[in-house]
C-alpha positions as CSV (number, residue, x, y, z in Angstrom):
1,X,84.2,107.3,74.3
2,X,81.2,104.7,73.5
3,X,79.5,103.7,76.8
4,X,78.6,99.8,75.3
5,X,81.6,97.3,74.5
6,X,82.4,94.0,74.7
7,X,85.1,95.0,76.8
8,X,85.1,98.4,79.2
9,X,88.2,100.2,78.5
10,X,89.8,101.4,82.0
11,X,92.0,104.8,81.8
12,X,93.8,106.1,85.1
13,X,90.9,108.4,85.7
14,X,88.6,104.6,86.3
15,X,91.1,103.1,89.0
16,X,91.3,106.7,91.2
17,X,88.9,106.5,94.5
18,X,88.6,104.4,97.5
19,X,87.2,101.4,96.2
20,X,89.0,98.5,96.1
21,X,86.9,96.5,92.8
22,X,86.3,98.1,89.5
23,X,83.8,96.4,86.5
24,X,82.6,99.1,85.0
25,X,85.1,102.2,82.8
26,X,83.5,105.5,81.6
27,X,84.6,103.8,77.7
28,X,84.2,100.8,76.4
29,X,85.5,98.5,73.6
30,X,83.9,96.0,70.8
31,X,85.7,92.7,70.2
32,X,86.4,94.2,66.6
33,X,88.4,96.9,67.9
34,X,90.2,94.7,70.6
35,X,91.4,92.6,67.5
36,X,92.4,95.7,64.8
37,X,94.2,97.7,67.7
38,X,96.0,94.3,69.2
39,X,95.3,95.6,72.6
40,X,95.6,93.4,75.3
41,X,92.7,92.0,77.2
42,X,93.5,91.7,80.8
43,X,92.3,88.5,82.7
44,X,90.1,89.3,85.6
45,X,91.4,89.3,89.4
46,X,94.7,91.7,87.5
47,X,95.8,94.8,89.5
48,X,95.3,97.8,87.3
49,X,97.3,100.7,88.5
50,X,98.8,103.6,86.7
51,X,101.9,104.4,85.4
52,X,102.5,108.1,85.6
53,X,101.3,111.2,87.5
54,X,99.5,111.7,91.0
55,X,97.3,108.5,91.2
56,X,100.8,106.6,90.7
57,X,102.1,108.4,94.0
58,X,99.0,108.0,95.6
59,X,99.2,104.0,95.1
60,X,96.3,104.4,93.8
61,X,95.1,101.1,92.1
62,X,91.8,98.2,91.7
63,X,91.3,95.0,91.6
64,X,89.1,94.7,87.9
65,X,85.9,91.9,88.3
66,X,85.7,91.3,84.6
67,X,87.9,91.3,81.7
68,X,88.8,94.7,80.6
69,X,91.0,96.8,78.7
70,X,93.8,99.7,79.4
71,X,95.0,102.3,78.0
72,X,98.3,103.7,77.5
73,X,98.3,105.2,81.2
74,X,97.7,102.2,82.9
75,X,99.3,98.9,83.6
76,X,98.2,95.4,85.1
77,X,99.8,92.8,87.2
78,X,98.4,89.9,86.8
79,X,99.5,87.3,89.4
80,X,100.2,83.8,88.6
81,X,98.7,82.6,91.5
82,X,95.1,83.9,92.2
83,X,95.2,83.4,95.9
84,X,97.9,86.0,96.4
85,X,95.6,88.7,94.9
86,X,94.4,90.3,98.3
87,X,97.9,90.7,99.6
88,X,99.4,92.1,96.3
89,X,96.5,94.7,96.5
90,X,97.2,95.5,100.5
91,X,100.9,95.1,100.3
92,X,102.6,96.1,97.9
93,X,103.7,99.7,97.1
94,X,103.4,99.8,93.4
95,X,104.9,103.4,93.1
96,X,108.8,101.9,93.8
97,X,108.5,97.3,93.3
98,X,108.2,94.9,91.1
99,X,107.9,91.1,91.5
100,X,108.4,88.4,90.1
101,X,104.9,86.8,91.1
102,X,103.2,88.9,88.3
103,X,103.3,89.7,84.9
104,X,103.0,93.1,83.6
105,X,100.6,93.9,80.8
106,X,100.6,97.1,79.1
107,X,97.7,99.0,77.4
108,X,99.0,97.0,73.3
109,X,100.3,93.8,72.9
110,X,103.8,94.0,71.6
111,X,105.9,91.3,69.9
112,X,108.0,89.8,72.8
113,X,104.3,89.1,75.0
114,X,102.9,87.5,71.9
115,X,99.6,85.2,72.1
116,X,100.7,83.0,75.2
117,X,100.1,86.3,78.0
118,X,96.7,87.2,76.6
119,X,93.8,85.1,77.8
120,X,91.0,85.7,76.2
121,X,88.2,83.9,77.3
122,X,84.3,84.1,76.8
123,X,84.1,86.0,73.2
């Protein structure tokens, strides 16, 4: 995929590793695209973790420092409240919960999120 975007796109192979932050993807996005394909751009301080195979059951997951994209792969919780962020990331086991302090965001917005989850802020 391109390697300059507006946006970097993250895929399940961005959010394996050790790290706990992630701002940069191996792909990236224009604006253009992020408006023809309806994705969804995720607000920064989101959890971005995966949905299926061995980095799901690893709990493996990161905490993205800029807006950013997902694909298909991947999900994001994005709390409502930004100072819960740090425990979210240390606490929860995302391979088996859910809460209701987040709100899931998938890789394409669908009807039912509509405009009011996607924040889109600076372009």
């Amino acid at each position: 995929g391109p390697c300059d975007g507006d946006f970097p796109f993250c895929k399940v192979s961005d959010i394996n590793g050790d790290c706990i932050y992630i701002d940069t993807a191996n792909n990236y996005v224009s604006l253009a695209v992020v408006k023809e394909q309806k994705f969804n751009v995720i607000p920064q301080n989101s959890i971005l973790i995966a949905k299926i195979g061995a980095a799901l059951q690893k709990n493996h997951r990161k905490i993205n420092k800029v807006e950013c994209c997902i694909d298909n792969n991947t999900q994001a919780l994005v709390p409502r409240r930004q100072d819960c962020i740090k425990y979210l990331y240390y606490e929860k086991d995302f391979t088996h919960s859910r809460s209701a302090r987040y709100v899931h965001l998938s890789g394409k917005r669908t009807e039912s999120q509509g405009d009011k989850q996607i924040r889109h802020q600076g372009h």
